[in-house]
C-alpha positions in Angstrom: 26.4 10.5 32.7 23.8 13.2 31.6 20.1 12.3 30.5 19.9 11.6 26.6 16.4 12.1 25.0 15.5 10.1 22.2 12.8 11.3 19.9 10.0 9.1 18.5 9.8 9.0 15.3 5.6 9.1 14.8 5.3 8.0 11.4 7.6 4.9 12.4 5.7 4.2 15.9 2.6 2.7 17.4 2.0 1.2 20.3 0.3 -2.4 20.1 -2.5 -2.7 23.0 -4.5 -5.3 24.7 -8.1 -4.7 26.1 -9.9 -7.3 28.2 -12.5 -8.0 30.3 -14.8 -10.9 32.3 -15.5 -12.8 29.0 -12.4 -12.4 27.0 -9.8 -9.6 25.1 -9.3 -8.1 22.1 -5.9 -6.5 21.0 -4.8 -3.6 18.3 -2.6 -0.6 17.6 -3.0 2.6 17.8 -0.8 5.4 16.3 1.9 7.5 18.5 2.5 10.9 16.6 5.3 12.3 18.7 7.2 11.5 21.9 10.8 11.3 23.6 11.9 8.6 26.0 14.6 9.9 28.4 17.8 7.8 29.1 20.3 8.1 31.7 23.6 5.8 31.7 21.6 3.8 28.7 18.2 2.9 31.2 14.9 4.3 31.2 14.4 7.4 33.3 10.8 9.1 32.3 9.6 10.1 29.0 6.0 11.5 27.2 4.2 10.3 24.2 1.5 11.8 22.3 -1.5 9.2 21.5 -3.2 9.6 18.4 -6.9 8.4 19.6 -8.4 8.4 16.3 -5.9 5.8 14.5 -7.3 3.3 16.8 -7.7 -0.2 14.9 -8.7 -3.5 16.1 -6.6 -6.4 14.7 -8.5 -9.7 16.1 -12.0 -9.1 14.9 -12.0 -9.4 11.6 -15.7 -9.3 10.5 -15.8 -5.6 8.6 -19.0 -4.7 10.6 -18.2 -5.8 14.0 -14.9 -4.0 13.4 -16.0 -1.2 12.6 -18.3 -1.0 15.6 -15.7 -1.8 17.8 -13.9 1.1 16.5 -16.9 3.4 16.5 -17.3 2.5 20.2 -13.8 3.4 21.2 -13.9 6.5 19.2 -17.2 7.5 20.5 -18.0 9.4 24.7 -17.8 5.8 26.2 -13.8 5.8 25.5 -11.3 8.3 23.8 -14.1 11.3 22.7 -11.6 11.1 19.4 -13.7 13.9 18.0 -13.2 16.2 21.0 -9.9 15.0 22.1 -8.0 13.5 19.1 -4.7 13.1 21.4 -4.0 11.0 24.9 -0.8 12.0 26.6 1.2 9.3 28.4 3.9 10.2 30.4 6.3 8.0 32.2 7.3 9.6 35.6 9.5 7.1 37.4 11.3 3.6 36.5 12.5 1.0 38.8 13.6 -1.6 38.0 11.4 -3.2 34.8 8.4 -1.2 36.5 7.6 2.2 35.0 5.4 4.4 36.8 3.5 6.6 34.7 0.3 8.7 34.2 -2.5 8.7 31.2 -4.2 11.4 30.3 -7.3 10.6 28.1 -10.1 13.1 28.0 -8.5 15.8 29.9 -8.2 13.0 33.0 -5.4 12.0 34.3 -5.2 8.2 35.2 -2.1 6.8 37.6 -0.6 3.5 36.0 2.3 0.8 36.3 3.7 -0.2 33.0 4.7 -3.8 33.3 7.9 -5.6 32.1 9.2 -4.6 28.8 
């Protein structure tokens, strides 16, 4: 069977993420605003998603100005550079099994990754 591409569907999307570190996590969404996942014989073979780095949000801090800190923080040099780059690319390159292989680009940098079990 050939490869089927699926579109996603931006305004219907996000991605829901989990952050942690030493001391604990926090968790969110952030918005997708285009991508296509690539099929072949009805399993995963490689697709690419456009981030949108400025929708981050932050669901599990829920005091208004910690939040919003949080939020400036991400947006801000430290992480995404929203202003400067408003998009993150993710692309998936290989699948085995439940195991995709993929690459993120954030800030014109391209960072290797394993997407775990779906």
């Amino acid at each position: 069977m050939k490869n089927q591409k699926f579109e996603i569907v931006g305004t219907q999307s996000n991605i829901d993420w989990v952050g942690r570190k030493v001391t604990g996590a926090h968790n969110g969404t952030i918005a997708i605003k285009k991508g296509e996942l690539i099929l072949n014989d009805g399993k995963l073979v490689g697709g690419k998603i456009v981030v949108d780095t400025t929708s981050v949000k932050i669901l599990d801090i829920t005091d208004p100005a910690t939040n919003g800190q949080f939020a400036g923080h991400l947006a801000s040099d430290d992480f995404f550079s929203s202003e400067k780059y408003p998009e993150a690319l993710l692309e998936i390159v290989s699948v085995s099994g439940n195991r995709a292989d993929g690459n993120l680009t954030i800030k014109a940098s391209r960072i290797p990754l394993i997407l775990m079990p779906w």
